[in-house]
C-alpha positions as a printed NumPy array, in Angstrom:
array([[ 39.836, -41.572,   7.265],
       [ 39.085, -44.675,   9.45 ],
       [ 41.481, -47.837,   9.018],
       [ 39.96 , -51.311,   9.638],
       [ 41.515, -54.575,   9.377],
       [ 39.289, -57.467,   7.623],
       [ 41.388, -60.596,   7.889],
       [ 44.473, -59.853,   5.394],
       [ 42.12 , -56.867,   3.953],
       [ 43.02 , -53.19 ,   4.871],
       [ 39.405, -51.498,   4.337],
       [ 39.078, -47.276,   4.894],
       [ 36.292, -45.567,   5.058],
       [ 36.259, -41.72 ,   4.656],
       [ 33.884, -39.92 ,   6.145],
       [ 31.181, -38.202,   4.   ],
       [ 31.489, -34.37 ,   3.782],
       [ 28.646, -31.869,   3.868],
       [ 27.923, -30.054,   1.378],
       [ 27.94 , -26.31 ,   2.373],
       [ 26.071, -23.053,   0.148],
       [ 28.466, -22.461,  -2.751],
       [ 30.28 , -19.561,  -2.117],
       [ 28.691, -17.953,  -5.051],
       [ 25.   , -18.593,  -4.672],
       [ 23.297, -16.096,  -4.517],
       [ 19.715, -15.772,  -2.331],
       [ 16.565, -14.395,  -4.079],
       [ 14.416, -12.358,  -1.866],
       [ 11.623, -13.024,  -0.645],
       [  8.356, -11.636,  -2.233],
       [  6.153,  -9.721,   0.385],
       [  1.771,  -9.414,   0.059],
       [  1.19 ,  -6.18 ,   1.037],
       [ -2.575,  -5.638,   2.409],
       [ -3.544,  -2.538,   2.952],
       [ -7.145,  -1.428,   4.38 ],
       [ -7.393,   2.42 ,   5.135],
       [-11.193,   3.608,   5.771],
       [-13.078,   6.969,   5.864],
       [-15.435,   8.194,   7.825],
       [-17.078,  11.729,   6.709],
       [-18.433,  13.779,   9.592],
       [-20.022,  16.709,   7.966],
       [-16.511,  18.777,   7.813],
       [-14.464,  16.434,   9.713],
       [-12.564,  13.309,   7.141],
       [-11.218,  10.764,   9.591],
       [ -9.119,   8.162,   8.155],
       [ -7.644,   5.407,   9.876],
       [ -6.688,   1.532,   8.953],
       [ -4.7  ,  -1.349,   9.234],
       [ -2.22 ,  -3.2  ,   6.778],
       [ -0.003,  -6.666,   7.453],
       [  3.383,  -4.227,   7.325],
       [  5.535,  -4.169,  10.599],
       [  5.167,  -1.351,  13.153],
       [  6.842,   1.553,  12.128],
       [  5.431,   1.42 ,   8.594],
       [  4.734,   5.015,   7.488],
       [  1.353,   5.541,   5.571],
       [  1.01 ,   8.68 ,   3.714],
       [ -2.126,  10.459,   3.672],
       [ -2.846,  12.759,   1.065],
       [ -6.086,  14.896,  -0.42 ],
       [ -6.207,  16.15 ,  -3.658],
       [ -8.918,  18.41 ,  -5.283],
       [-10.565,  17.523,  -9.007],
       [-10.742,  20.348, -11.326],
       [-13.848,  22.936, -10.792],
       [-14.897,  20.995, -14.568],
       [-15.203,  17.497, -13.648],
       [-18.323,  16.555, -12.446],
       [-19.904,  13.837, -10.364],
       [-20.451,  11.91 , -13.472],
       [-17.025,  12.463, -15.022],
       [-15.682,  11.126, -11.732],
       [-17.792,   8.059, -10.953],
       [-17.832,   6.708, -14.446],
       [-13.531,   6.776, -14.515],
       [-12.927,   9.313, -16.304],
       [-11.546,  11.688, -14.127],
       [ -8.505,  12.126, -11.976],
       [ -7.179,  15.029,  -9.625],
       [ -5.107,  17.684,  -9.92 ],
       [ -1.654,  17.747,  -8.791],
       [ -1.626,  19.98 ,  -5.753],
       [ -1.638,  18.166,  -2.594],
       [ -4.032,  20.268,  -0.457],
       [ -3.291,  18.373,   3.01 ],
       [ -1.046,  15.605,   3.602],
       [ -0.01 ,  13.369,   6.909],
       [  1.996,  10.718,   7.53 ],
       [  1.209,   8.175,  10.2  ],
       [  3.241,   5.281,  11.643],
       [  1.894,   2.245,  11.958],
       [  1.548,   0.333,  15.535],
       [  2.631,  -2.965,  17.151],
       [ -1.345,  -4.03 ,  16.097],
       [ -0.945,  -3.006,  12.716],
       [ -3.017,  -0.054,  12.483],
       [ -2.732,   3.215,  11.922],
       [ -4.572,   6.622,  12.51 ],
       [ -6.823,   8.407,  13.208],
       [ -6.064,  11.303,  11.556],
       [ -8.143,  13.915,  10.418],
       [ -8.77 ,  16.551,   7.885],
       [-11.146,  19.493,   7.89 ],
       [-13.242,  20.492,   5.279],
       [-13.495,  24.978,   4.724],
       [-17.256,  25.903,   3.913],
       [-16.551,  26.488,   0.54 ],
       [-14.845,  23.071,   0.194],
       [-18.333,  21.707,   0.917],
       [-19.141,  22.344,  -2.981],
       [-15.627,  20.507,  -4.335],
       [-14.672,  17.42 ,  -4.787],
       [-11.988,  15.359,  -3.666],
       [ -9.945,  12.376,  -3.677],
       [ -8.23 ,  10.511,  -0.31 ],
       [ -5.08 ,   8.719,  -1.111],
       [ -2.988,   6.017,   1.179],
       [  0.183,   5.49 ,   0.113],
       [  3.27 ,   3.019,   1.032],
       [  6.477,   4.381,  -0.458],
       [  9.713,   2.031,   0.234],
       [ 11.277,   4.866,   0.003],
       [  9.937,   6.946,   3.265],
       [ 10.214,   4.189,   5.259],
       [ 13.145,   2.819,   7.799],
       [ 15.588,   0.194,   7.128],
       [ 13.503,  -2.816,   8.933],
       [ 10.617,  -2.014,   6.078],
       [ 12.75 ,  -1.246,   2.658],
       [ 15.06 ,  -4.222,   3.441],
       [ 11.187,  -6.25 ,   3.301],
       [  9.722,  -4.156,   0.561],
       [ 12.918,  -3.532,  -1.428],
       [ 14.505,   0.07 ,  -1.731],
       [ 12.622,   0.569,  -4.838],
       [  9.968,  -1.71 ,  -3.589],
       [ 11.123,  -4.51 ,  -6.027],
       [ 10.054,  -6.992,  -3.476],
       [  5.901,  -6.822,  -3.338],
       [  4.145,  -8.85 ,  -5.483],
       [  0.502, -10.118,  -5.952],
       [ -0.708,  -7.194,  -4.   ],
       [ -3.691,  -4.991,  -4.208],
       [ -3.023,  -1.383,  -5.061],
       [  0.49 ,  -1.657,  -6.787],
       [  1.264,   1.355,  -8.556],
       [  4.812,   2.145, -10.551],
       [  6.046,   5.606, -10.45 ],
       [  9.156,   6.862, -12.123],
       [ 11.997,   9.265, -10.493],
       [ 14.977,  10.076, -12.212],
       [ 14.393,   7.229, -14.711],
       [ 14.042,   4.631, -11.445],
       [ 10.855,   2.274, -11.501],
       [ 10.029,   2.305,  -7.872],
       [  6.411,   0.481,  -7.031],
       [  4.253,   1.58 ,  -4.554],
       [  1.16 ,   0.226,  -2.809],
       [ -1.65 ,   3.671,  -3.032],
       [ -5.692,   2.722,  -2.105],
       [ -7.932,   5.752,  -2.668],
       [-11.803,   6.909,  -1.865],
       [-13.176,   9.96 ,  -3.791],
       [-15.128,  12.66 ,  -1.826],
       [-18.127,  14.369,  -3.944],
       [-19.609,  17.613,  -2.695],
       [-21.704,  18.007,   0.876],
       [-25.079,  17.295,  -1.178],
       [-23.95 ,  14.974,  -3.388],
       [-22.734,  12.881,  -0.04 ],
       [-25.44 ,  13.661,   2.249],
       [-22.872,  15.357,   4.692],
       [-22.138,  11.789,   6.452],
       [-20.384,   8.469,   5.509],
       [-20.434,   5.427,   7.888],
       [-16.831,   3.761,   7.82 ],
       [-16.054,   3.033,   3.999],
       [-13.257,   1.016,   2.733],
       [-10.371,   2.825,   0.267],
       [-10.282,   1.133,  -3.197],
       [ -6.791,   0.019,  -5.435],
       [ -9.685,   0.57 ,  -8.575],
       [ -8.793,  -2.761,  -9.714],
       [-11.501,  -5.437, -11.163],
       [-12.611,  -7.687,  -8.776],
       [-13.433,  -4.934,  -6.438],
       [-16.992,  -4.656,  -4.786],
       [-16.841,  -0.921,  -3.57 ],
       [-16.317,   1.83 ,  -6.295],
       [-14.102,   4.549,  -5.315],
       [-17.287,   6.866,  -4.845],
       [-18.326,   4.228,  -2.099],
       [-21.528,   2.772,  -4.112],
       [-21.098,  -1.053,  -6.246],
       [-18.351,  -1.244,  -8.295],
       [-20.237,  -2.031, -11.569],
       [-16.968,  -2.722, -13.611],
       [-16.655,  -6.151, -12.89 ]])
């Protein structure tokens, strides 16, 4: 408090406090845009896969191949109505870089594989990643919004979302045995690129 005398006046002043955070406010985290662009290119037998995404190096990005049933078809497939089996037939995880890419990696094709049909998944999981990425994603990934490719999975009655883009692999002569660098898709309107790689005619 500052005293000042004004003729027969005493005047005080006291200084003006700042206000600080209360102690019981509570932050609300930040929501995170996750974009994630994975490609393919086929080489006959060889799948190479690589990509980028706006996640921090040491990202992990799951790559996974899954077969469709011997019973769907090329048309059951590109029309929607299909999706893969379970079983995981090869599966890699790659960390991403100080640029913000990831890959190559790639997976090899038997002879008989030639005739089947497949799907190529990318996948962030908050929950395979380090400490640096789930405190930005969320454990449970709580914190991504507006993002292309968000997908909700359940475990043990826990929501947790995930970002997965996939590409869908038809048979040798179905493909032509060769496939110039093609973007995966989140199958989400709004799209250009189908998941089979042609115009997405769903929009």
């Amino acid at each position: 408090m500052l005293v000042v005398l004004a003729g027969c006046r005493v005047v005080a002043f006291e200084g003006l406090k700042e206000k600080g955070p209360k102690s019981n406010e509570v932050r609300k985290p930040k929501a995170v845009m996750v974009d994630l662009n994975p490609t393919l290119m086929l080489l006959t037998r060889r799948m190479i896969i690589r990509g980028e995404t706006t996640l921090p190096e040491g990202t992990i990005v799951t790559i996974q191949l899954r077969p469709f049933d011997s019973k769907d078809n090329y048309m059951s497939i590109v029309n929607g109505g299909a999706e893969p089996t379970d079983e995981v037939k090869e599966k890699e995880e790659l960390e991403v870089d100080s640029q913000g890419q990831f890959g190559p990696v790639v997976f090899l094709r038997s002879v008989p594989e030639l005739d089947e049909r497949f799907r190529l998944e990318a996948i962030i999981d908050p929950r395979n990643q380090n400490k640096k990425v789930q405190e930005l994603l969320g454990s449970s990934g709580e914190r991504i919004k507006d993002s292309r490719g968000m997908n909700t999975v359940t475990e043990e009655e826990q929501e947790i979302i995930v970002i997965r883009k996939y590409t869908d692999l038809m048979t040798y002569e179905e493909s032509g045995g060769t496939i110039d660098p093609r973007p995966f898709v989140a199958g989400e309107k709004g799209e250009k690129i189908s998941p089979t790689g042609g115009p997405n005619l769903k929009n």
